[in-house]
C-alpha positions in Angstrom: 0.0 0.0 0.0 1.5 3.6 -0.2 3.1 5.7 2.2 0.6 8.6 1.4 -3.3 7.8 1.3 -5.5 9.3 -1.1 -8.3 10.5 1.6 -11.0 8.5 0.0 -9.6 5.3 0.2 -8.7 6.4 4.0 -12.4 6.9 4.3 -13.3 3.7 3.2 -10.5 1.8 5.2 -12.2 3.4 8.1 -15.3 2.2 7.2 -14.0 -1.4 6.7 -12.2 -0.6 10.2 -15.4 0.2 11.8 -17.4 -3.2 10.9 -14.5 -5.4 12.3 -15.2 -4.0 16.0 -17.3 -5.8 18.4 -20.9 -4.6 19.2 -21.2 -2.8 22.2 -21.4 -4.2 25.6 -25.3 -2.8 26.3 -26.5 -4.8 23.1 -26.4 -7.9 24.8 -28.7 -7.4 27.9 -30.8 -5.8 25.5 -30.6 -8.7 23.3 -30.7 -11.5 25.0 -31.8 -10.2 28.7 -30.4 -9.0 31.8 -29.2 -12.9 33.1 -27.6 -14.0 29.5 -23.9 -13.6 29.2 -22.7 -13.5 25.7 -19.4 -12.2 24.0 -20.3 -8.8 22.1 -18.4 -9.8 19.2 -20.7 -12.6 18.4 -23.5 -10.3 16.9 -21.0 -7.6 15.6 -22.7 -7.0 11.7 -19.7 -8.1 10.0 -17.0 -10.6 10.9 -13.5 -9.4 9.2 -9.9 -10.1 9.6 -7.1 -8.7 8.3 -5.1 -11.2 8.1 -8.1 -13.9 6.5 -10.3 -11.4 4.1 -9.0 -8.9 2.0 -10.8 -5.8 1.2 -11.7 -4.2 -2.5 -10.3 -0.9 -1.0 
């Protein structure tokens, strides 16, 4: 990739950046109830890793 980034594709790396985070912690009570302890990663929209999927970007 080059040094410099065009600040488009920035924006969209950001993007892609932002739908590889987990969901946030108060989504699971809300989701499953007060009681159920889940991981907030497991209903994060999209599942993405650097290292296995590449990006069109």
């Amino acid at each position: 990739m080059a040094r410099y980034k065009h600040p488009s594709r920035k924006k969209r790396l950001a993007k892609f950046r932002k739908q590889t985070r987990w969901a946030p912690y108060w989504t699971v009570p809300k989701m499953y109830g007060k009681t159920r302890r889940v991981h907030p990663g497991r209903h994060t929209k999209l599942k993405r890793s650097w290292r296995r999927t590449k990006t069109k970007a």
